[in-house]
SERO-4910 file (N, C-alpha, C, O; in steps of 0.05 Angstrom, whole numbers):
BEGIN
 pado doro    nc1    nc2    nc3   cac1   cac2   cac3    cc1    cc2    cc3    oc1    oc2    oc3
  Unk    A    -13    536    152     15    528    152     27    534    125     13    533    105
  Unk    A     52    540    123     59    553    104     70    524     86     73    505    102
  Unk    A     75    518     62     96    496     44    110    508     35    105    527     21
  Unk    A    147    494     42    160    515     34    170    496     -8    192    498    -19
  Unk    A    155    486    -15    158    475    -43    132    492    -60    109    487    -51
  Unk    A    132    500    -71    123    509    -95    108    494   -114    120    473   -120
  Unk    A     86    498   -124     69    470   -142     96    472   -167    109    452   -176
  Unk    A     99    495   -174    116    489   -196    146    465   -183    151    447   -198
  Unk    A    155    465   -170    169    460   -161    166    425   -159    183    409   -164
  Unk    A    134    417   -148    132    398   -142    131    381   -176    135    357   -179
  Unk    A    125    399   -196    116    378   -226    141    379   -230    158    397   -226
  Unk    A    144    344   -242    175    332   -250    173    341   -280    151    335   -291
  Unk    A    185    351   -291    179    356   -319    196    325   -335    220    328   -341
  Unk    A    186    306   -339    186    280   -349    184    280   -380    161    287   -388
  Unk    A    198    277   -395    195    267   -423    168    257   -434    163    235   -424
  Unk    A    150    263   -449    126    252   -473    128    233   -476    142    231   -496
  Unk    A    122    209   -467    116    180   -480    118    182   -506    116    205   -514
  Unk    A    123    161   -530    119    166   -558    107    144   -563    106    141   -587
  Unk    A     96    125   -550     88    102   -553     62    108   -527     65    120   -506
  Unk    A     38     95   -536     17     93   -522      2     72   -534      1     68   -558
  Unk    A    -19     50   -505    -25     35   -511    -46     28   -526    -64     46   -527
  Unk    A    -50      9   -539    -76      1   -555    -78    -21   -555    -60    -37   -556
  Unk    A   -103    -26   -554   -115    -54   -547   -115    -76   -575   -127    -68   -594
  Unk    A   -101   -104   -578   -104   -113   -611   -130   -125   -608   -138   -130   -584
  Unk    A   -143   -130   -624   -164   -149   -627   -155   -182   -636   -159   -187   -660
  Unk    A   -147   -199   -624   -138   -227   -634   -159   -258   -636   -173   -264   -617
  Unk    A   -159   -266   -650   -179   -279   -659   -183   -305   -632   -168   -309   -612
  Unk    A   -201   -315   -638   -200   -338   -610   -182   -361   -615   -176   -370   -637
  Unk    A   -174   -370   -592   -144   -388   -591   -156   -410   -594   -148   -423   -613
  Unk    A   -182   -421   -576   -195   -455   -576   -201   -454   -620   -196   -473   -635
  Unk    A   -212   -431   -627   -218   -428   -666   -196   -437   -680   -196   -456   -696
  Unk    A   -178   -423   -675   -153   -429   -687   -135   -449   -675   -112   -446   -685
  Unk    A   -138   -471   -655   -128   -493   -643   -134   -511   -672   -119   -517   -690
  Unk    A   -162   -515   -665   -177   -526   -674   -166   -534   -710   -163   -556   -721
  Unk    A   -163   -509   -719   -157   -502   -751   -126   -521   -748   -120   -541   -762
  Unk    A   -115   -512   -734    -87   -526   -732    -82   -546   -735    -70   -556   -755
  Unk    A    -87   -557   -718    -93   -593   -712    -99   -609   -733    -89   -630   -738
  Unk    A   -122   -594   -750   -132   -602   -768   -111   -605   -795   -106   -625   -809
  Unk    A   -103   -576   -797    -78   -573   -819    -55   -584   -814    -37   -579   -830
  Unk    A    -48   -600   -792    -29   -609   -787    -23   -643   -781     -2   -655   -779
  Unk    A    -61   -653   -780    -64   -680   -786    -60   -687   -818    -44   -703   -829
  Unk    A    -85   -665   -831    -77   -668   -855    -51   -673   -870    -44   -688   -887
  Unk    A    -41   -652   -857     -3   -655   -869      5   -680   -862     17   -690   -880
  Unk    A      1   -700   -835     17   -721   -833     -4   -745   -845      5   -768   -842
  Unk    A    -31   -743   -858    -37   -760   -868    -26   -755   -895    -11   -774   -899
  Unk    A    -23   -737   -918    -11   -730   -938     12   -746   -941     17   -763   -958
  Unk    A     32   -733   -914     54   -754   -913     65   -783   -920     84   -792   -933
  Unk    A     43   -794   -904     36   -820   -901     38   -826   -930     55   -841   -939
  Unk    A     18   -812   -944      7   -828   -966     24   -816   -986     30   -836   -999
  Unk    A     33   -800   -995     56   -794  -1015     75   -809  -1010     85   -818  -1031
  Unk    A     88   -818   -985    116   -840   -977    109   -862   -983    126   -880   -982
  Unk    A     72   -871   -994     68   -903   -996     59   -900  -1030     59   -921  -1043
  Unk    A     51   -872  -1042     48   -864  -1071     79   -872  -1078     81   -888  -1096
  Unk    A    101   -863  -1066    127   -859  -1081    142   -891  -1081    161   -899  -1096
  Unk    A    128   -905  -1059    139   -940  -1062    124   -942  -1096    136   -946  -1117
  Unk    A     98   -937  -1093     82   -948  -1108     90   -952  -1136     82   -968  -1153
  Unk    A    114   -926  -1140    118   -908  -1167    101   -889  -1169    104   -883  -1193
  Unk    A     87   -877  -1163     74   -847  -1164     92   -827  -1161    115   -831  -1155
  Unk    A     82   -804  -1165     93   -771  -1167     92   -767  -1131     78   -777  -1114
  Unk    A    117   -745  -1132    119   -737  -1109    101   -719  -1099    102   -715  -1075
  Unk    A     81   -707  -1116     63   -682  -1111     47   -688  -1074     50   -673  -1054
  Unk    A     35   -707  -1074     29   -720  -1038     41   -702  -1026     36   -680  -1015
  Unk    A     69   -721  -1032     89   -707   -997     96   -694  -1002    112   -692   -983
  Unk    A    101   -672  -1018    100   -636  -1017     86   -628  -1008     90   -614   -988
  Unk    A     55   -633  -1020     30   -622  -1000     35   -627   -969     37   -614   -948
  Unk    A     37   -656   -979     37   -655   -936     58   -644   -925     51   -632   -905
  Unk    A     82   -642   -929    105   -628   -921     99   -597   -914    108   -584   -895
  Unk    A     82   -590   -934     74   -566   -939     53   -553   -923     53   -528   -920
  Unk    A     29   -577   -909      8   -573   -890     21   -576   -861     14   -565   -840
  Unk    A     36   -590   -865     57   -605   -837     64   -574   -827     57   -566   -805
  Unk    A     75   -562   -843     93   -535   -839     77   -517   -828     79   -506   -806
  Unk    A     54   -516   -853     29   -488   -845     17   -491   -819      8   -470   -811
  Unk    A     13   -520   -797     -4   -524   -788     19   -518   -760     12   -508   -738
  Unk    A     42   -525   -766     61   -517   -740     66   -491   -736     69   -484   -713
  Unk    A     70   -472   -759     67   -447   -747     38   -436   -737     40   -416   -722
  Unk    A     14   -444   -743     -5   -435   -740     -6   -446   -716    -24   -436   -703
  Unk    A      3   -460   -706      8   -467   -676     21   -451   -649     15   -451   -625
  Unk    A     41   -439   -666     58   -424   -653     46   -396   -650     59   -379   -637
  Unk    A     20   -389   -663     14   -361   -654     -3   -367   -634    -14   -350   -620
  Unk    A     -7   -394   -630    -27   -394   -596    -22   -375   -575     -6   -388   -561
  Unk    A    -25   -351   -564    -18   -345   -538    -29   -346   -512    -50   -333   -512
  Unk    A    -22   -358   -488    -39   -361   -468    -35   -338   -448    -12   -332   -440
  Unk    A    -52   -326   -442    -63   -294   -428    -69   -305   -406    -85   -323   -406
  Unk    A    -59   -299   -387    -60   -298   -349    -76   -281   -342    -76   -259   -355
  Unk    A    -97   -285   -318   -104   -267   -308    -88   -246   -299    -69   -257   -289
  Unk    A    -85   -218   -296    -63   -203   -282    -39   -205   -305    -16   -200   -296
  Unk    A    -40   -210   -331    -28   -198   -335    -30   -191   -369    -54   -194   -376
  Unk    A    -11   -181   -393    -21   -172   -410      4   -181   -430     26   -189   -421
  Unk    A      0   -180   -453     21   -190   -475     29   -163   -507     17   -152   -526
  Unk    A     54   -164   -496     57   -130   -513     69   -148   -541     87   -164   -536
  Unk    A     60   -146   -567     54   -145   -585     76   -143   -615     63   -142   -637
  Unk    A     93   -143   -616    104   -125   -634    118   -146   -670    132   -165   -676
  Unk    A    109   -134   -678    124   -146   -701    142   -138   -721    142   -118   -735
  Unk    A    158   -155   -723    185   -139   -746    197   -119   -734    213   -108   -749
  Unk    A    195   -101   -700    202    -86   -687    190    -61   -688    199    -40   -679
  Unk    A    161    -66   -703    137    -57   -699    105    -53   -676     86    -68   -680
  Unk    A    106    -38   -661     86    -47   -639     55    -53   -653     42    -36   -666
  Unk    A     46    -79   -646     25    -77   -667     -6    -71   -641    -28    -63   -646
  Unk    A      6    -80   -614    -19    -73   -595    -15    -93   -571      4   -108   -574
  Unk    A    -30    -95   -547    -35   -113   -522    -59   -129   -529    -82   -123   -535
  Unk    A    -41   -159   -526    -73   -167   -508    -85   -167   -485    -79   -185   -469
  Unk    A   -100   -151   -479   -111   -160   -443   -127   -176   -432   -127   -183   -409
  Unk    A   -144   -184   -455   -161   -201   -444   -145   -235   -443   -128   -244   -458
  Unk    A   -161   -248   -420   -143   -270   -422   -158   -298   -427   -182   -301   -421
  Unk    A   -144   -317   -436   -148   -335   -440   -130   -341   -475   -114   -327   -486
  Unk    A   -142   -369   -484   -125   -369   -507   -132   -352   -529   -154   -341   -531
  Unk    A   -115   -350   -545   -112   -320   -562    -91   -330   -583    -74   -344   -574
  Unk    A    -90   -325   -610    -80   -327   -634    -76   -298   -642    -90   -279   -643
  Unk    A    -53   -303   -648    -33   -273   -659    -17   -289   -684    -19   -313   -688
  Unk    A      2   -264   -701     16   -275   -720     35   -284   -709     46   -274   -689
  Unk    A     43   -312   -726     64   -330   -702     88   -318   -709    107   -330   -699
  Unk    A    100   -288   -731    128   -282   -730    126   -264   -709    148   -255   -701
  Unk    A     99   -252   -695    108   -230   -679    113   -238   -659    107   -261   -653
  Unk    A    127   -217   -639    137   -225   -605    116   -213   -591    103   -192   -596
  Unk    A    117   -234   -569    104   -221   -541    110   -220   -520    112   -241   -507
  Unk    A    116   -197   -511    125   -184   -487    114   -192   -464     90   -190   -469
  Unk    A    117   -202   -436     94   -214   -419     96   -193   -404    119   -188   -398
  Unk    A     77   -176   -396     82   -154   -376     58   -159   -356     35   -159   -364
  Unk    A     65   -162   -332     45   -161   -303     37   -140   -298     52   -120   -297
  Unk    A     10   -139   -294    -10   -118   -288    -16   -114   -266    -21    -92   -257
  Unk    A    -16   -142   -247    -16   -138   -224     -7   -125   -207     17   -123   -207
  Unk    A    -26   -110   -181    -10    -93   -153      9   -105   -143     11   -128   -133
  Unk    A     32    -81   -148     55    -87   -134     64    -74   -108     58    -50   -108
  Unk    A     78    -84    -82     92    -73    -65    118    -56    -73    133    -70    -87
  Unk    A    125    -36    -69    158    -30    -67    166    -18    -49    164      6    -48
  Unk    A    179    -34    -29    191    -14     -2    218    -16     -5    231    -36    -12
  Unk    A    226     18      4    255     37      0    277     30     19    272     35     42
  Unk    A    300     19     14    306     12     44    320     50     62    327     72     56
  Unk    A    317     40     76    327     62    103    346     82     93    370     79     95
  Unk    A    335    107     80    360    127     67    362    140     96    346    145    113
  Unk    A    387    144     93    403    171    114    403    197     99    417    201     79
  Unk    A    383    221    112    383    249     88    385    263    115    382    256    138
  Unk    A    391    290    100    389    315    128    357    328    110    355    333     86
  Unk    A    334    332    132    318    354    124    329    374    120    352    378    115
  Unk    A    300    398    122    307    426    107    323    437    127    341    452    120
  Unk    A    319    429    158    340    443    181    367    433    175    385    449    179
  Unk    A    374    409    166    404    408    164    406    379    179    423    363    173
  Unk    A    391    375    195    394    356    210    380    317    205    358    307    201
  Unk    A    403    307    206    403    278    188    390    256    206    395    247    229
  Unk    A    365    247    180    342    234    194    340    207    178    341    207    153
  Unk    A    336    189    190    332    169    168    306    161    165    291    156    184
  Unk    A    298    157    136    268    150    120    268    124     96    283    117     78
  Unk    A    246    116    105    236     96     92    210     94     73    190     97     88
  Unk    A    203     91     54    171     91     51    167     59     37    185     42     36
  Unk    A    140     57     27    122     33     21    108     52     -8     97     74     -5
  Unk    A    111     37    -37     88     47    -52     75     34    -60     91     17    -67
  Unk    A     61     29    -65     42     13    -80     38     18   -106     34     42   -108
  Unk    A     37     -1   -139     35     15   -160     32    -11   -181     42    -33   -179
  Unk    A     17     -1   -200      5    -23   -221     15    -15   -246     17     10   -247
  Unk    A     20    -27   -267     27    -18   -297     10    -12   -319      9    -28   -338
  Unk    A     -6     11   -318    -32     23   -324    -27     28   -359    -46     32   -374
  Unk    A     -4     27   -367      8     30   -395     21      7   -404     46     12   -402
  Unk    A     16    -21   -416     36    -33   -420     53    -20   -449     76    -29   -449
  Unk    A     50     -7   -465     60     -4   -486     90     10   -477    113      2   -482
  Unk    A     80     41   -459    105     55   -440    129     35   -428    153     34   -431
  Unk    A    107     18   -411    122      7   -384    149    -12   -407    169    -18   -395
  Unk    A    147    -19   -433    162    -36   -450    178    -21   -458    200    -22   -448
  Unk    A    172      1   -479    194      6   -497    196     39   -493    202     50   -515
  Unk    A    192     61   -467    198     75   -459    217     78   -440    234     95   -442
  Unk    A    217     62   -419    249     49   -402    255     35   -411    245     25   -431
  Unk    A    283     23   -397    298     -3   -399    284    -22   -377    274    -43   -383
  Unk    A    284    -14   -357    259    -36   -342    246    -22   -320    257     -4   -306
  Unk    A    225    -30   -317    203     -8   -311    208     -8   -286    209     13   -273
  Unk    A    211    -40   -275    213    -41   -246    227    -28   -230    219    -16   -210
  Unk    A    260    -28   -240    280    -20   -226    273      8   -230    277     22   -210
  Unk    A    260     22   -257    261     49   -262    236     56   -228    243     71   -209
  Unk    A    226     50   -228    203     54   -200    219     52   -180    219     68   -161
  Unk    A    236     31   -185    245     30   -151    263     54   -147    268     61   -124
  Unk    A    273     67   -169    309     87   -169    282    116   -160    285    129   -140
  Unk    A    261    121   -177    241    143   -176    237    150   -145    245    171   -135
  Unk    A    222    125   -131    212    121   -115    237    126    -85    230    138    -65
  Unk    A    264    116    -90    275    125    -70    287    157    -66    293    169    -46
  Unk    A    288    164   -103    296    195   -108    268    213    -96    268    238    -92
  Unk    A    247    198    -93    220    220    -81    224    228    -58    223    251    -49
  Unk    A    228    202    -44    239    207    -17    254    221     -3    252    236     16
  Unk    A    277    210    -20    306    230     -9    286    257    -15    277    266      7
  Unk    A    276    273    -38    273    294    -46    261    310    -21    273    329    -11
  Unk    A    229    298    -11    208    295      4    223    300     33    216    319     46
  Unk    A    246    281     44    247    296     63    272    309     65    284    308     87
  Unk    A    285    325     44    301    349     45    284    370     40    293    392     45
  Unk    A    256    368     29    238    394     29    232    399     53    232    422     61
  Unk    A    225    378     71    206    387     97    231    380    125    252    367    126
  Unk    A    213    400    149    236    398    171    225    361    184    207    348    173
  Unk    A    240    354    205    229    330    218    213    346    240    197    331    250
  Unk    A    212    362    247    190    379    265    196    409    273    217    421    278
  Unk    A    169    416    272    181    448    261    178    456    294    173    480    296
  Unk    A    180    445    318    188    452    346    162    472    356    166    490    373
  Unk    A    130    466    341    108    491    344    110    509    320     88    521    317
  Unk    A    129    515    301    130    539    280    108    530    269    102    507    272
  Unk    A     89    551    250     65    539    241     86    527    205     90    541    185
  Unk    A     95    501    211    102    490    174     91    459    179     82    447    199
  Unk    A     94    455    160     95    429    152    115    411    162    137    417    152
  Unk    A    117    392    177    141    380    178    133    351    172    110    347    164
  Unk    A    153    326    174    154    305    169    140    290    197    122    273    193
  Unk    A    144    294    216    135    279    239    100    292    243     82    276    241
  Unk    A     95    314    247     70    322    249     45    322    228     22    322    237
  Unk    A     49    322    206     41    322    189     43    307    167     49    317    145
  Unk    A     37    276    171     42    253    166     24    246    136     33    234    116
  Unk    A      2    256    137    -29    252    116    -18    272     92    -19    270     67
  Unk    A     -4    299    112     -3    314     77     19    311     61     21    316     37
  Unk    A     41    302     81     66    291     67     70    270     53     87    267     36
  Unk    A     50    253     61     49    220     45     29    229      6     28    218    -16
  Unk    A     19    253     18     -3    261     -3     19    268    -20     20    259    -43
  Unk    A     36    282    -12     54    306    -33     79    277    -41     91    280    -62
  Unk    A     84    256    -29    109    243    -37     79    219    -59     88    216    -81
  Unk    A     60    210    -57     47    193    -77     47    215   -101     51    204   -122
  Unk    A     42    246   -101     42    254   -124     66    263   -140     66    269   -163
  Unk    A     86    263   -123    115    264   -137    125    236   -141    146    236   -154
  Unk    A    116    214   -133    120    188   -142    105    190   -170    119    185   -190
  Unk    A     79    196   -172     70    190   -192     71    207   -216     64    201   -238
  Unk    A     84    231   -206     96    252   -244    114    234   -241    124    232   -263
  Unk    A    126    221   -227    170    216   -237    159    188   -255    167    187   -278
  Unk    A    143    167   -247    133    152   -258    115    143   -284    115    121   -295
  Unk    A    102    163   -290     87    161   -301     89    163   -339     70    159   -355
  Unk    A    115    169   -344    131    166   -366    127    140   -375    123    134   -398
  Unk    A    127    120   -350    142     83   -355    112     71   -355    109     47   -356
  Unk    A     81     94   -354     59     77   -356     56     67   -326     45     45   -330
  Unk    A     59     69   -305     52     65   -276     30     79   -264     29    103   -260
  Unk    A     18     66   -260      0     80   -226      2     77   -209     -1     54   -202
  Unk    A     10     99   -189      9     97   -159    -10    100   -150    -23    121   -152
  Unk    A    -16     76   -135    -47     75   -121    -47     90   -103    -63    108   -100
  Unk    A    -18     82    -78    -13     98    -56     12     95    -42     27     76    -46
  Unk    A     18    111    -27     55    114    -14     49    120     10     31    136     17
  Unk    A     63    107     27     70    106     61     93    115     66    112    112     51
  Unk    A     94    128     88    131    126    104    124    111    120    101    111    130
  Unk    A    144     92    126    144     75    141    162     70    162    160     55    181
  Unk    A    183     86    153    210     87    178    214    123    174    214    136    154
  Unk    A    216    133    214    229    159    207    229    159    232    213    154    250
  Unk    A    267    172    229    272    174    262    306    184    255    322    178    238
  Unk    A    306    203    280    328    220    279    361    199    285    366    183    304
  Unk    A    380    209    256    400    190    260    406    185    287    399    198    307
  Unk    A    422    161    284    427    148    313    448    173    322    446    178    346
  Unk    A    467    189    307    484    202    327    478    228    344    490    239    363
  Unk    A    449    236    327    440    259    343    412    255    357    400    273    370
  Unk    A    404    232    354    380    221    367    375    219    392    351    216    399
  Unk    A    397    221    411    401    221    445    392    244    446    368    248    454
  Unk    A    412    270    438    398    297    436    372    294    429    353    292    445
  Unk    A    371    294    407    338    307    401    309    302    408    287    312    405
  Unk    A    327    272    426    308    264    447    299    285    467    278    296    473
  Unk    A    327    288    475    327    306    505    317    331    511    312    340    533
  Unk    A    312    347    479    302    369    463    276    362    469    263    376    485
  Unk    A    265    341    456    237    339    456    229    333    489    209    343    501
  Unk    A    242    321    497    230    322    532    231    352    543    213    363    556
  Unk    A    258    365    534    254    394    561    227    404    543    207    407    557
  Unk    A    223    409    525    190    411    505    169    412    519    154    430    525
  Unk    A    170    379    525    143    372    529    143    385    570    124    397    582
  Unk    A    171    377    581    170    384    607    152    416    609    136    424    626
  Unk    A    162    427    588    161    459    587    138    468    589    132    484    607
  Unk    A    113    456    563     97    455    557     72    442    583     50    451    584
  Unk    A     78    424    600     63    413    615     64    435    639     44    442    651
  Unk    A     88    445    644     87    466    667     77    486    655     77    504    671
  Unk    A     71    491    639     60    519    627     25    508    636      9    521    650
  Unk    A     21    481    624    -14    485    631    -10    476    664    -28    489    674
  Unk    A      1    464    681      0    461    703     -5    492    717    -22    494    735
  Unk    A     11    519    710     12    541    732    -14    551    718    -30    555    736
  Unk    A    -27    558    691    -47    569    683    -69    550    702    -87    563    713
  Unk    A    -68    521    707    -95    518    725    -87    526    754   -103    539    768
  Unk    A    -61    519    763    -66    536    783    -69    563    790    -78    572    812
  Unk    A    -61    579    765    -67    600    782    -99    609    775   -108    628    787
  Unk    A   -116    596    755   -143    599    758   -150    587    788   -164    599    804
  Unk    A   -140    563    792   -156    557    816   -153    567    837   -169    560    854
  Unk    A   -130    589    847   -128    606    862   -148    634    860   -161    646    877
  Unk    A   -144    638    832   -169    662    830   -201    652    844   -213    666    860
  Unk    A   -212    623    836   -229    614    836   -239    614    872   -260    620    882
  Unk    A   -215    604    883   -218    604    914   -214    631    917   -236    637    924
  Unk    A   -202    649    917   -198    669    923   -232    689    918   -240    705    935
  Unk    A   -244    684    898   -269    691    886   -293    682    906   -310    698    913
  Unk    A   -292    653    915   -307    645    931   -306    657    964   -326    667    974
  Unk    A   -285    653    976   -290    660    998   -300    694   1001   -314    704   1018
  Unk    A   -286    706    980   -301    737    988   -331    732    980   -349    745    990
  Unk    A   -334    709    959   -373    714    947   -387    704    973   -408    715    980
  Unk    A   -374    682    988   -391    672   1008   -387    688   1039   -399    682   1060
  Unk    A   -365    709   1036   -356    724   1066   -353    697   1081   -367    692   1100
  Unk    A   -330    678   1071   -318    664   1099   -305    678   1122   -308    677   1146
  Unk    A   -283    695   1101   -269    699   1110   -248    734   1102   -242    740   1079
  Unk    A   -243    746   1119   -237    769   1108   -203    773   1108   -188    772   1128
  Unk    A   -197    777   1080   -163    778   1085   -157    811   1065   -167    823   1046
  Unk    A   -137    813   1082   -124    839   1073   -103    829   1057    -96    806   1061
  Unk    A    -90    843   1038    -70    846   1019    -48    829   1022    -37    818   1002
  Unk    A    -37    825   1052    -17    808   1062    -33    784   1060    -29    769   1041
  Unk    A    -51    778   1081    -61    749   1078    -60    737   1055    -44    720   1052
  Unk    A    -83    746   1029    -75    744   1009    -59    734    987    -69    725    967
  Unk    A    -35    736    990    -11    742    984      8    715    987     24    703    972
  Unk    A     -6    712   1027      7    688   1043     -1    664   1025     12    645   1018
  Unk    A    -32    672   1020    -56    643   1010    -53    636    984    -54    613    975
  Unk    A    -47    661    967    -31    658    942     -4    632    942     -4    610    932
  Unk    A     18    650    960     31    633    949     37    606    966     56    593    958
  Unk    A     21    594    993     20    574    995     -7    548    977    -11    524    980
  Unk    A    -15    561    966    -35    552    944    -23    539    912    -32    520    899
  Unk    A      1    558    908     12    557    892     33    542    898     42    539    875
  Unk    A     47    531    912     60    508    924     49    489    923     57    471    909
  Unk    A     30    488    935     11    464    932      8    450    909     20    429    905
  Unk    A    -11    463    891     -9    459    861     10    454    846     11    435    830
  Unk    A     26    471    849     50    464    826     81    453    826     97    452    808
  Unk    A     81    445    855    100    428    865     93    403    860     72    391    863
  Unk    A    120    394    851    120    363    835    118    342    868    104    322    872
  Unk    A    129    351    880    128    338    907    106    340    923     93    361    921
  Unk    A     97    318    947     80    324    966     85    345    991    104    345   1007
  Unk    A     64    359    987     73    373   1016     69    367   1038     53    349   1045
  Unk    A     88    386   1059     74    373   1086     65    398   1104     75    419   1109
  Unk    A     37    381   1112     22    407   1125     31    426   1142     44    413   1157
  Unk    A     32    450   1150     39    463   1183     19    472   1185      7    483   1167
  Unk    A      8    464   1222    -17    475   1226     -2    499   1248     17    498   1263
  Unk    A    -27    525   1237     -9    553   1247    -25    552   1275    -48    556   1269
  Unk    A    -24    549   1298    -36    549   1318    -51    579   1333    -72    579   1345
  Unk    A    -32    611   1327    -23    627   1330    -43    649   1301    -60    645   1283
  Unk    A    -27    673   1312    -37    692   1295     -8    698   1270     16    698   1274
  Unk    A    -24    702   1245     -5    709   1227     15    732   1236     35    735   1222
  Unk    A     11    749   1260     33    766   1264     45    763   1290     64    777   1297
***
């Protein structure tokens, strides 16, 4: 079968990422809890006791310190980060990417940098119902299902504006694309079409899902159509198309067995000498044989009592 798209044709030529991910190394969150708490009791015992030094008449030096541990021990608090299964924390400081965490559980980072929460987890995205004309001209409406995970968090952040919607706009432009390349049925021509060839079209729209995507850090696991069917205004027709088809097609193998099975009888009675017919008889047996068979209706018998002439 011929494809009328071209490999060149099929690569999206997509912009170079300039950002790619890397993993940070962050120290353990229960280690540095721990440190916190501590620097931050300390600070409020300090407190305590410099506010009861300064009744006393003592130096203020105390409650600076503690003021001073109070402080250290609250930001060192604030770099706690808690890591979800499924998902990952993008990194960045001073508007600097400094790395992901993936692994999860608690985790200590510097408490001025930000973290990005980005889900790693498999996602659904289904297209709703576009109205397109295939390569014949003729307007079909399609749907698909993709499936796709965020295999880059560094991309999926600060290469789009948002990854999601960017998938969802990709994913319905594949489609539309996918079925203006191919016909909805090529009527027997040896091509590719959308209705017959379901496995290699889903193949060719997951891999043009996945160049248009793959800029934003996405993997497409896999892509479905899920809706496809000729617009409602030419759909009566193209029904009626596909029945005289199939009508066409069934009478085509209906007269090929009959007329073997006429050869077949015809073969027998001369192999076994039932019966001896000349060119006319023949002819007669032919074509009441062929009535028989290939009439949609029942027949009704005539018994010939008499001689054929």
């Amino acid at each position: 079968m011929t494809d009328p798209m071209t490999p060149d044709e099929q690569i999206i030529d997509m912009p170079e990422p300039h950002t790619r991910e890397r993993v940070v190394q962050a120290v353990r969150g229960s280690v540095m809890l721990a440190v916190s708490m501590l620097v931050v009791l300390g600070g409020i015992a300090l407190l305590v006791f410099g506010v009861l030094n300064l009744v006393d008449g003592g130096g203020p030096l105390p409650l600076i310190l503690g003021v001073v541990l109070f402080i250290a021990g609250t930001l060192l608090l604030c770099g706690l980060t808690a890591v979800a299964p499924g998902e990952a924390r993008v990194v960045q400081l001073l508007g600097r990417y400094i790395g992901t965490l993936r692994a999860d559980g608690l985790q200590w980072v510097n408490p001025f940098a930000t973290r990005h929460r980005v889900s790693t987890r498999i996602r659904n995205h289904e297209t709703d119902v576009a109205k397109v004309n295939d390569s014949d001209g003729n307007p079909i409406e399609i749907a698909a299902v993709v499936v796709w995970q965020v295999e880059d968090t560094a991309q999926a952040v600060f290469e789009v504006d948002d990854f999601v919607e960017f998938v969802a706009i990709q994913t319905e432009t594949a489609v539309r694309h996918i079925a203006n390349s191919y016909p909805y049925d090529t009527h027997g021509d040896p091509r590719l079409s959308l209705r017959d060839n379901a496995d290699e079209i889903t193949e060719k729209l997951a891999l043009e899902i996945s160049a248009r995507v793959a800029s934003a850090g996405v993997k497409v696991i896999e892509s479905r159509i899920t809706h496809l069917a000729y617009a409602p205004e030419i759909a009566h027709a193209m029904l009626r198309r596909q029945q005289a088809g199939a009508v066409v097609a069934a009478r085509q193998r209906i007269v090929e067995g009959a007329v073997g099975m006429v050869e077949m009888a015809l073969d027998r009675l001369a192999e076994h000498n039932v019966v001896e017919l000349d060119e006319e008889r023949k002819a007669v047996m032919v074509s009441n044989l062929l009535v028989v068979l290939v009439g949609d209706r029942d027949t009704q018998p005539i018994v010939n009592a008499g001689s054929l002439y």
